[in-house]
C-alpha positions in Angstrom: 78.4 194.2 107.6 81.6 192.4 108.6 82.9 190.3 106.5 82.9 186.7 107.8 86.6 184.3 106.7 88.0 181.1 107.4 91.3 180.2 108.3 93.0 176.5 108.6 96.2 175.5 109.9 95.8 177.5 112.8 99.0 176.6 115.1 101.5 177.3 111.9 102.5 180.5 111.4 101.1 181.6 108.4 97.4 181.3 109.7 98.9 183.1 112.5 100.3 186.3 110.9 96.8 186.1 108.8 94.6 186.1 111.8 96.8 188.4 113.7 96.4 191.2 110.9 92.6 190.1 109.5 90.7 190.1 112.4 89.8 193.7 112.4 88.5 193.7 109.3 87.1 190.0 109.7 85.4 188.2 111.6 87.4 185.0 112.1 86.4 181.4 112.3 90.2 179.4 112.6 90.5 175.5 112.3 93.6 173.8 114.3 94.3 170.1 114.5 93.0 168.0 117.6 96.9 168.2 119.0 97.0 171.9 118.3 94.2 173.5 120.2 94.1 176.7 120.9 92.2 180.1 122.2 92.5 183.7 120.4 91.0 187.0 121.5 87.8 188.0 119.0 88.7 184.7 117.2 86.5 181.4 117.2 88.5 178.6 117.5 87.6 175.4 116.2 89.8 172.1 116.8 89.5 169.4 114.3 90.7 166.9 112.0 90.5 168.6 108.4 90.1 164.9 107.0 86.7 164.1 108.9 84.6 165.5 105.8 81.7 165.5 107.0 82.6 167.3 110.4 84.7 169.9 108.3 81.0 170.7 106.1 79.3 171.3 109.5 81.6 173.4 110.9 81.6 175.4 107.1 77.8 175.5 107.6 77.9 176.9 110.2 80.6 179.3 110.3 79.1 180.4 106.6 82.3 182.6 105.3 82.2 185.0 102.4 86.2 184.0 102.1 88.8 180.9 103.0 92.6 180.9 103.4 93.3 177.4 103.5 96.8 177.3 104.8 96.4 173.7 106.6 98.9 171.1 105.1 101.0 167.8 105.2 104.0 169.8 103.8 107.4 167.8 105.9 108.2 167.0 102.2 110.2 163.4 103.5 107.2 162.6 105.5 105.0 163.1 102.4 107.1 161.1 100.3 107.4 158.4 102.9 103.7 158.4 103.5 101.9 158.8 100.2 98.4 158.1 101.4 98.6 159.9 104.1 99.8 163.1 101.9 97.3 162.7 99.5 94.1 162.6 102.2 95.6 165.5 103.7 96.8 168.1 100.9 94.4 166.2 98.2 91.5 165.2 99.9 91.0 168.4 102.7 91.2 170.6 100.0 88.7 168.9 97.5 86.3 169.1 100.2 87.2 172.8 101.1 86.5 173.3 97.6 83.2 171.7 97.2 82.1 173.4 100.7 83.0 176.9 98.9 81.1 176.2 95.7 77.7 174.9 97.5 77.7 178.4 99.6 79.3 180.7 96.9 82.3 181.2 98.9 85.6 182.4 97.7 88.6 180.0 97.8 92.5 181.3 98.4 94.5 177.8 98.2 98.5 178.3 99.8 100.3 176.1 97.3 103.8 176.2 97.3 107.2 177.1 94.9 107.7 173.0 95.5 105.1 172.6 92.5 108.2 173.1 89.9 111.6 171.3 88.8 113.9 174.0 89.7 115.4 173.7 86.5 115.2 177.3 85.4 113.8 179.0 87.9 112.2 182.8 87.5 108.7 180.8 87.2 106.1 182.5 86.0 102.2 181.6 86.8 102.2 180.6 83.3 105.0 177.8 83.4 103.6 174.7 83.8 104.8 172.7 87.2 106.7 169.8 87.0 107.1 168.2 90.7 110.0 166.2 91.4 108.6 164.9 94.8 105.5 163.5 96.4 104.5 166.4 98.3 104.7 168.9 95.2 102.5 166.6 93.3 99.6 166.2 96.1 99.7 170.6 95.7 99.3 170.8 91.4 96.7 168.1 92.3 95.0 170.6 94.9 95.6 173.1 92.5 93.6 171.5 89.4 90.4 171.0 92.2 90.4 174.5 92.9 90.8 176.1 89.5 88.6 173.7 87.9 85.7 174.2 90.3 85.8 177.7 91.6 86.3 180.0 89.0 86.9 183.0 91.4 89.3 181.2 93.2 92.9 182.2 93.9 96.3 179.3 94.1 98.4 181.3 96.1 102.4 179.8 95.4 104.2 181.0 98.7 108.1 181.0 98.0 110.0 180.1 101.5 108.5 181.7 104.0 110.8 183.4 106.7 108.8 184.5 109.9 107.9 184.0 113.7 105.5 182.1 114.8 102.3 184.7 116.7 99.9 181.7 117.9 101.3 178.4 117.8 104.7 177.1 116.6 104.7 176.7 112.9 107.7 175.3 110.7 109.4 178.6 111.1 113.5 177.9 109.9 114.0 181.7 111.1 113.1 181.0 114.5 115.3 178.1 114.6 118.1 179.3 113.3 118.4 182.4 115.4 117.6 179.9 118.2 120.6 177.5 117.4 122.8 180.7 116.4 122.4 182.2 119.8 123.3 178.8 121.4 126.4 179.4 119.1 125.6 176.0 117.0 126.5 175.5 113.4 123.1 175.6 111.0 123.1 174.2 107.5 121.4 176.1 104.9 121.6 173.6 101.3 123.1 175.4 98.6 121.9 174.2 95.8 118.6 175.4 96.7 117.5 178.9 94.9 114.6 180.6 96.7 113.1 184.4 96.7 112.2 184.3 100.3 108.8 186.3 101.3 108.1 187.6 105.0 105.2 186.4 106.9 104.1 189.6 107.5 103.8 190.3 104.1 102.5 187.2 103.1 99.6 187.4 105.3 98.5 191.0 103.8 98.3 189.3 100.6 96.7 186.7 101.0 94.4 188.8 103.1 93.8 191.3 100.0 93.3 188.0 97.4 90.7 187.4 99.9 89.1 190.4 100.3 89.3 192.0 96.8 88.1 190.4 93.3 91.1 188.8 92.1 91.6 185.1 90.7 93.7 182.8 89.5 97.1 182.0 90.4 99.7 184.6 92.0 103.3 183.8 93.1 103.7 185.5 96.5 107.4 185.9 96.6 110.4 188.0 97.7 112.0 190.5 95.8 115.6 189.1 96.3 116.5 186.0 94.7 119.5 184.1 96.3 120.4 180.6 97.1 120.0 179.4 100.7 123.5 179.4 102.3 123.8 183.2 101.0 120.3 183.9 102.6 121.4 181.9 105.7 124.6 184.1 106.0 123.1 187.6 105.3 120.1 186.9 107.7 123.2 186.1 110.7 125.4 189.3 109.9 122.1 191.5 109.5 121.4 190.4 113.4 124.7 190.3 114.5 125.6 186.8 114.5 128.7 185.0 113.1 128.5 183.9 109.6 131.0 181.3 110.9 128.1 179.1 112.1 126.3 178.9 108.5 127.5 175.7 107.1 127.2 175.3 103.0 125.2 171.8 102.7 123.5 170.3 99.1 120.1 168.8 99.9 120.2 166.6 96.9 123.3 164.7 98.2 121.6 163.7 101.5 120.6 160.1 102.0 117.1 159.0 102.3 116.0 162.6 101.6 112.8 163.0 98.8 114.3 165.3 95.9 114.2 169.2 96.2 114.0 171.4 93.2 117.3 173.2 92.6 116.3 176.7 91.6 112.0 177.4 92.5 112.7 181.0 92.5 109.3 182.8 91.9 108.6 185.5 89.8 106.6 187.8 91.4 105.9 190.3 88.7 101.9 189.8 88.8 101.8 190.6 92.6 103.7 193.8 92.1 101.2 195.0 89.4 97.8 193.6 90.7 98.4 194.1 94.7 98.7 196.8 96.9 100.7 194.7 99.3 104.2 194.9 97.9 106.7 192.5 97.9 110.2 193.4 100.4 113.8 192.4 99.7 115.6 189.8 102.1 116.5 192.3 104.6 113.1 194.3 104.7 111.4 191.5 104.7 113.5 190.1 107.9 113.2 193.5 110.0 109.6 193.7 108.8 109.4 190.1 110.5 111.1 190.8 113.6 109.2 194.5 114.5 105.8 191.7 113.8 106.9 189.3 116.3 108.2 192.4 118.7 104.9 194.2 118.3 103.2 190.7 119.9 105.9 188.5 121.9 108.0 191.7 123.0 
């Protein structure tokens, strides 16, 4: 019998690369936002407001999955910070009801958290370090996280480190597509760095968190590159590995920018746990890119 899933955030591109690689394997019910509707060969598309609960426990009744991958969020982190309420309903409230939806039907849970949930202040976390947000929006996720660990013991909290992808169905945030984008256009892009990250594919990312929710694992799992780097060195590798000018990657610090919410300096992941426990294994920085680029070949040409 075919297993039945749910996916939010449909229209970002990490429910894309998970619907684009699931939906063999799955049958698919996806979730976009009113503004973001959209229609996918052998998947059944829902449009809706995540925040209408009661709508969002209909729709779960009747799509009855054996497995969520809630990737939907409010995660523009100055928009979050500037608009606390609105945050909170959205990363908070969505996924308290998710979770309560998943525990009435005995469905399993993967939550997409986020690196964001820690200082930076050593860096190499480990899912035993405890998070310590230093902005709104990385607060509203260890928040998310305590509702799903605490009420679904099978659950998974995914942390995703910076995810570097194409967009398959819809837009998404994707910084990879943008910068190529500005780089052809020959524009200057700033990459912050102060910022220490152990970028992860989208490809890649999606085969996890396919296998969390397919296969019996729980708990928390940092979904992460294998190359750790700050992001004006990832910036500049990424434009010599596909030919562009390095020229055009400008060295910026994100802490020093006005009216910007703080950013942890160094949320590199330790993805140790991944590597032993999961088939799908983590890529380096350049791997990971060309694994990203055949993806969005293989369906955009």
């Amino acid at each position: 019998m075919t297993r039945r899933l749910l996916v939010t955030g449909l229209g970002g591109f990490v429910a894309g690369s998970v619907i684009a690689q699931g939906r063999e394997a799955w049958s698919i019910d996806a979730i976009s936002s009113p503004n973001h509707s959209l229609s996918i060969e052998g998947v059944r598309c829902h449009s809706l407001d995540l925040r209408d609960s009661d709508r969002l426990e209909e729709l779960f009744k009747a799509c009855s999955p054996n497995a969520v991958i809630h990737a939907a969020a409010k995660a523009d982190i100055d928009f979050c910070e500037k608009n606390p309420a609105e945050a909170d309903e959205m990363n908070v409230g969505v996924t308290q009801t998710l979770a309560e939806c998943c525990d009435r039907l005995g469905a399993k849970m993967v939550f997409c958290s986020t690196d964001t949930v820690f200082d930076g202040a050593k860096g190499h976390y480990t899912e035993e370090d405890h998070p310590r947000p230093v902005n709104l929006y990385g607060e509203t996720k260890v928040r998310a996280e305590e509702i799903v660990l605490g009420k679904l013991k099978d659950s998974v909290v995914a942390r995703l480190a910076l995810v570097m992808g194409f967009p398959v169905h819809g837009s998404g945030n994707s910084f990879l597509f943008k910068t190529i984008a500005s780089l052809k256009e020959g524009k200057e892009v700033k990459f912050p760095e102060n910022e220490i990250r152990t970028p992860i594919d989208v490809v890649t990312l999606g085969q996890a968190l396919l296998e969390l929710a397919g296969h019996p694992h729980a708990g928390i799992f940092h979904l992460a590159g294998n190359t750790r780097l700050n992001r004006y060195e990832m910036g500049r590798e990424i434009a010599r590995h596909l030919g562009f000018t390095t020229d055009l990657i400008i060295s910026t610090d994100s802490n020093a920018m006005p009216g910007r919410a703080p950013r942890p300096n160094d949320a590199s992941l330790d993805n140790s746990k991944a590597w032993i426990r999961l088939e799908t294994k983590m890529k380096d920085l350049i791997e990971g890119l060309d694994h990203a680029v055949q993806f969005k070949e293989q369906y955009h040409g």
